[in-house]
C-alpha positions in Angstrom: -0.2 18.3 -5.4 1.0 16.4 -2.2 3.5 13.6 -2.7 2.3 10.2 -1.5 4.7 10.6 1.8 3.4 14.5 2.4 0.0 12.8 2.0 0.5 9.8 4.7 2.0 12.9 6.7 -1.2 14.6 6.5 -3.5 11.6 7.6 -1.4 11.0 10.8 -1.7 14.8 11.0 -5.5 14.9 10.9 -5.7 11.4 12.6 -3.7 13.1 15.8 -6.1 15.8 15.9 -9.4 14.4 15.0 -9.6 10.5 15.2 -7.9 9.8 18.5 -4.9 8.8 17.7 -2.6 8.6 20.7 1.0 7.9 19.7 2.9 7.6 16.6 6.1 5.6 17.2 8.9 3.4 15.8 12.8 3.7 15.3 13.8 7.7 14.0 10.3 8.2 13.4 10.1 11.1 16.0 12.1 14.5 15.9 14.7 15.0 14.6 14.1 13.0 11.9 11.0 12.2 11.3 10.9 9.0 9.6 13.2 7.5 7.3 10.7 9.0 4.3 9.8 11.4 6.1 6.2 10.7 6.7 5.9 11.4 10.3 7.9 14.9 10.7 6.2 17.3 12.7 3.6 15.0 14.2 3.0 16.1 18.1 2.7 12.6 19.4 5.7 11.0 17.4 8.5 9.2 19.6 11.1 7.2 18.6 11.8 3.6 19.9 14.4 1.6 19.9 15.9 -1.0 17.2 13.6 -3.7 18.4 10.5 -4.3 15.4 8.9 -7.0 18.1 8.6 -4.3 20.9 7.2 -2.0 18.5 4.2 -4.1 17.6 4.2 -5.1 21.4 4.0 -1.6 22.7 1.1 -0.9 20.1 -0.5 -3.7 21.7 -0.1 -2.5 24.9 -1.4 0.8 24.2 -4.2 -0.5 22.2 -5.3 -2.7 25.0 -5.4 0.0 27.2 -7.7 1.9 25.3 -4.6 3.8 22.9 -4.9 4.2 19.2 -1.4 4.1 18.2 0.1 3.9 15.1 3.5 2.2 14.9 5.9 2.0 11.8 8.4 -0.9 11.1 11.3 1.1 9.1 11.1 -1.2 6.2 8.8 -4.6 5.8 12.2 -6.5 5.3 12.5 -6.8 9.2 9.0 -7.7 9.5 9.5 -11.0 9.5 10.4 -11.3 13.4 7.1 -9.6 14.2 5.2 -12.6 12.5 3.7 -14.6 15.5 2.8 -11.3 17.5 1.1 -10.3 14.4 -0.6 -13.5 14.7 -1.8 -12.7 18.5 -2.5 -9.3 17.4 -4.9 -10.6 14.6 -7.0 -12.7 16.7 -7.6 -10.8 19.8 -11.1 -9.2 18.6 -12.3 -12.8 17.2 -11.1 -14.7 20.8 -12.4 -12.4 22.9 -16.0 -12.8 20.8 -15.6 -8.7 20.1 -15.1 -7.7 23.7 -11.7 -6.6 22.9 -10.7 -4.1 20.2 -7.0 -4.1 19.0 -7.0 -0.7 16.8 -3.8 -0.5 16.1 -1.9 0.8 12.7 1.2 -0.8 11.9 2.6 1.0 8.4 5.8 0.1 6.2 7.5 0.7 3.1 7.3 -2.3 1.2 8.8 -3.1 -2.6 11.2 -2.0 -4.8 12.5 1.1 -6.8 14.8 2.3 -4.7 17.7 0.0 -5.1 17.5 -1.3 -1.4 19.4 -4.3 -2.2 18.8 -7.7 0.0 17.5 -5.9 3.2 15.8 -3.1 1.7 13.4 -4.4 -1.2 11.3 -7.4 0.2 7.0 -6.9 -0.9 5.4 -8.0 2.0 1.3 -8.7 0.9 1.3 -11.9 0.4 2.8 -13.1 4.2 0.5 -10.4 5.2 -2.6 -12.0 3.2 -2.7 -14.7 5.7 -2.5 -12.8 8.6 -6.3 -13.6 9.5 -7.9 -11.0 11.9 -6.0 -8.3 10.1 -6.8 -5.6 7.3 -3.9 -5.1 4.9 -3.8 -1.9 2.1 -1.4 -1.0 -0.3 -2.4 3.1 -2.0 -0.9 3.9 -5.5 -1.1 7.2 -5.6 -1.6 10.4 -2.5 -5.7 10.8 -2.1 -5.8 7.4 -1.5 -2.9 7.3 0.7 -4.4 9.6 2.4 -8.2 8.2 2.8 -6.9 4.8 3.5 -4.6 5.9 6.5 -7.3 7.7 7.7 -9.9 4.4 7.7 -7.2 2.3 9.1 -7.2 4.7 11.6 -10.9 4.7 12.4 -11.0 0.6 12.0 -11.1 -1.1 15.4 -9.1 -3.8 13.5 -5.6 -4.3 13.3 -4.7 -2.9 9.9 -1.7 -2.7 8.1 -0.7 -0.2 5.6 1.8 -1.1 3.4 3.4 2.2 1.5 5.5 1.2 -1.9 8.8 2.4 -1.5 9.1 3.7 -5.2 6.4 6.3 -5.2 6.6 8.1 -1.6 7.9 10.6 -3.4 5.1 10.8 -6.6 3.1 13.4 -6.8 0.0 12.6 -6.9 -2.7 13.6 -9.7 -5.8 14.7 -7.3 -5.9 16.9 -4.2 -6.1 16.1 -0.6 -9.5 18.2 0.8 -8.1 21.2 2.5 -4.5 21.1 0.9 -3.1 24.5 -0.8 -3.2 25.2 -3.9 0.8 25.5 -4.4 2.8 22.8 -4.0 5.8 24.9 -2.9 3.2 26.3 -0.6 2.9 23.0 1.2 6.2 22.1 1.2 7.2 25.2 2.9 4.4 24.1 5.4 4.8 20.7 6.2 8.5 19.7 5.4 11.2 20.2 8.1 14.2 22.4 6.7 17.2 20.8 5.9 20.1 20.8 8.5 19.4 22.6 12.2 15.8 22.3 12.5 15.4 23.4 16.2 12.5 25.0 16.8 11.4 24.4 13.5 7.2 24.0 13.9 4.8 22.7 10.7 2.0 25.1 9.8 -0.4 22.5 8.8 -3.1 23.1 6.1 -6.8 22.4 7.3 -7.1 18.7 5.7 -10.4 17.3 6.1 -12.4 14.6 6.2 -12.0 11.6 3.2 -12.1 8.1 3.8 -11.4 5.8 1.1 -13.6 2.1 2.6 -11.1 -0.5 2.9 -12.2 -3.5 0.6 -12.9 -1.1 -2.0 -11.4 -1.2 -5.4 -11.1 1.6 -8.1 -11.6 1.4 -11.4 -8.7 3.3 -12.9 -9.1 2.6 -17.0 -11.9 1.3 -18.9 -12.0 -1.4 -21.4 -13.3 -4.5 -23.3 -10.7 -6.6 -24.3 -9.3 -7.6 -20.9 -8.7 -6.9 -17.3 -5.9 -6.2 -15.1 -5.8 -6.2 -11.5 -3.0 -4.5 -9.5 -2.1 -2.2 -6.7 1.2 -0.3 -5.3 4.3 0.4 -7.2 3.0 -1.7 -10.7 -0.4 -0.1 -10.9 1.0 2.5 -12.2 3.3 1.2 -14.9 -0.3 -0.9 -15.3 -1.9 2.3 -16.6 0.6 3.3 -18.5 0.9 0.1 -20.5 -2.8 0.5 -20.9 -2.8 3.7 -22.6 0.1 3.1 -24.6 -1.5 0.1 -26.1 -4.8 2.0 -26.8 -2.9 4.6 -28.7 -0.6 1.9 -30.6 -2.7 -1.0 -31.3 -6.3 0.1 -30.4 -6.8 -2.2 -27.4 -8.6 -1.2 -23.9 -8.4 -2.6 -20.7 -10.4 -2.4 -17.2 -7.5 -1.4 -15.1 -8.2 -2.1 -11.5 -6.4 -0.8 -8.4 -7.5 -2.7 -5.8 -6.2 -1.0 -3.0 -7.1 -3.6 -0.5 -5.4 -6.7 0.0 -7.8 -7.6 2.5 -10.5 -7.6 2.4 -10.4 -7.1 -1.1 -13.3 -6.0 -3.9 -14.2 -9.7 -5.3 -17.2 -8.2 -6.8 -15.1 -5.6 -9.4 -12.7 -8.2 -10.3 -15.8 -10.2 -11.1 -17.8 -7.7 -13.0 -14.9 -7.2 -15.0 -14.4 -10.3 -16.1 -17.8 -11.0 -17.0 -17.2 -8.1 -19.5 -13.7 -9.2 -20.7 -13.5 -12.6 -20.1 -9.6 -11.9 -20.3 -7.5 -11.5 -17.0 -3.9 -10.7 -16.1 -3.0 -10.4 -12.0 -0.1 -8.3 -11.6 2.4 -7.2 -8.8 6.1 -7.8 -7.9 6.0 -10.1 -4.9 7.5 -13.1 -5.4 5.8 -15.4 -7.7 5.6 -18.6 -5.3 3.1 -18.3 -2.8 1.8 -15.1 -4.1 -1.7 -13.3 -3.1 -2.0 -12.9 -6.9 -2.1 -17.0 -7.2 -5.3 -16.6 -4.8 -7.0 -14.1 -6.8 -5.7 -16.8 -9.5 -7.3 -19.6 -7.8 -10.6 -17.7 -6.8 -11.1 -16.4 -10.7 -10.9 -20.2 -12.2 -13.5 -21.5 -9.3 -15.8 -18.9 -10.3 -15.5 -17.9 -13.7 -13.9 -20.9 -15.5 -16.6 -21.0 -18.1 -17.0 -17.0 -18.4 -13.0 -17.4 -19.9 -12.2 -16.7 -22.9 -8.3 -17.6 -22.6 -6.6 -19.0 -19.7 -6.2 -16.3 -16.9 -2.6 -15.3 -16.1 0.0 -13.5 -13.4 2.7 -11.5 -13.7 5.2 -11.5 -10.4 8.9 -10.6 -9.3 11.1 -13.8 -9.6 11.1 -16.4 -6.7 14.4 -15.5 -5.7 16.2 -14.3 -2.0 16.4 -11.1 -2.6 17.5 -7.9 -5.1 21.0 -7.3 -5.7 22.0 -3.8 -5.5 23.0 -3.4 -8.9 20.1 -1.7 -11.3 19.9 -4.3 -13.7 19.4 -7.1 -11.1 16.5 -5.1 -9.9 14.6 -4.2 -13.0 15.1 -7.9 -13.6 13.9 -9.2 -10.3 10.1 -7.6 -10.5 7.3 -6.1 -13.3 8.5 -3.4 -15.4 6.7 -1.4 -17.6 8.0 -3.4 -20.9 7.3 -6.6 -19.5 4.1 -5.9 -18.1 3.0 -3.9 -21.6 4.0 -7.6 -23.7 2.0 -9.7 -21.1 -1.0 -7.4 -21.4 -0.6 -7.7 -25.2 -0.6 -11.2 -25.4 -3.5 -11.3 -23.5 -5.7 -8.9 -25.2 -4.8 -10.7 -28.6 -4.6 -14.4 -28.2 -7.5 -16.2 -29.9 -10.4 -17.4 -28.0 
């Protein structure tokens, strides 16, 4: 099974040959390195930039206005925050100019944390990105949808960000990309640059095809009736782990939703769910003031205030500046799996 990264890899890959895209830039992300992660080795229109995150998204839209489809990556979504009024420009160029002006561009970026990044290395990024109007923000969990996402990003004539969690580039995932080997060495030996000297080196790439996961579209993960959860990235996950280790320990079952999409997002799963449940925990590890999760908050109680059966709830990272290196700072900082396990507990159990 592809790796989420290998999987992202693949999309450009396809994307490059099939979907027009024209260039794939941003700092180290052409040879010989090939991305920080690694998710743009061996891509035939990858170039590397300077250290400059505002002419990055600049030169996208450049291209993009000239009729381009390029896909640019900001090394990490901690030095995002420069970018934030070109962002702004770049979201409402298709709504000014009534639709006479496209602006496909793809800007992806590790977000989150798991890999000990410390202060400049660990920020989430959804919820600033959440009011970005005019663009499309996703965040996969797991390699398929890595891979369908990046390659209806790719397709969208919208702006459309794609935010990869940090902590599970390198998890493999559970289902197969169309068209990737069986072997897993196999595809390594295909697609991953060698260690060390790799002039010359060339990737053999497998024959991907065609799968498009619709942006706005949620996925059921885990079925239940005592209560939902709603989560995407590096906690949906630990989500569905908490979910079946409370079904074997205590007997209770939960709809676990991924919802993939930040925006637009799947309002009509979340909604079904509760109907069923009337229970409902938000979960992910942006910081908790200002966070998307508070909308979906905010959005459940206007609609479904009498469908409750106890109050609703959210689980976020702590509203602080950042994640000390140390491990201990970090596993404090944002969701883990025992913290999110007790809060799905409580929920499932407290008396209507």
């Amino acid at each position: 099974m592809a790796t989420l990264v290998q999987a992202v890899r693949l999309a450009l890959h396809y994307g490059e040959t099939y979907l027009g895209v024209t260039d794939i830039f941003g700092e180290d992300v052409g040879p010989p390195l090939g991305g920080v992660f690694t998710a743009t080795q061996g891509l035939k229109t990858a170039w590397n930039t300077p250290l400059d995150e505002r002419g990055i998204l600049g030169m996208a839209m450049g291209i993009a206005y000239a009729g381009g489809r390029p896909v640019c990556e900001i090394q990490f979504c901690d030095y995002a925050f420069n970018t934030i009024d070109l962002m702004k420009i770049a979201g409402n160029q298709r709504w000014a100019s009534g639709g006479n002006y496209e602006m496909p561009i793809v800007l992806m970026t590790p977000s989150g944390s798991g890999i000990r990044g410390s202060l400049y290395h660990s920020h989430s990024f959804e919820s600033w990105a959440s009011r970005l109007a005019g663009w499309k923000i996703v965040m996969p969990s797991n390699a398929l949808d890595a891979y369908g996402l990046m390659l209806s990003a790719i397709a969208d004539p919208n702006p459309v960000m794609v935010l990869l969690p940090k902590a599970l580039l390198r998890v493999r995932g559970e289902q197969k990309i169309p068209g990737e080997p069986e072997d897993e060495e196999e595809l390594k030996r295909m697609i991953d640059a060698p260690v060390g000297d790799r002039t010359g080196w060339q990737p053999r790439w497998p024959p991907v095809q065609e799968y498009f996961v619709p942006l706005g579209k949620a996925a059921l993960v885990r079925t239940g009736h005592h209560a939902t959860v709603v989560s995407y990235g590096r906690t949906l996950p630990l989500c569905v782990k908490a979910a079946d280790e409370l079904r074997d320990s205590d007997g209770l079952e939960f709809d676990v939703i991924d919802l993939r999409s930040i925006f637009p997002y799947d309002w009509h799963a979340i909604s079904q769910s509760i109907m069923k449940t009337g229970r409902i925990l938000i979960v992910n590890e942006d910081t908790e003031v200002t966070n998307f999760g508070e909308h979906l908050l905010r959005r459940v109680i206007d609609h479904h205030y009498y469908d409750l059966l106890v109050r609703p709830r959210v689980l976020l990272g702590q509203h602080i500046p950042g994640i000390g290196l140390n491990q201990e700072y970090e596993k404090n900082s944002v969701p883990q799996l025992p913290s999110i396990r007790e809060a799905m507990k409580a929920l499932a159990t407290e008396e209507a």
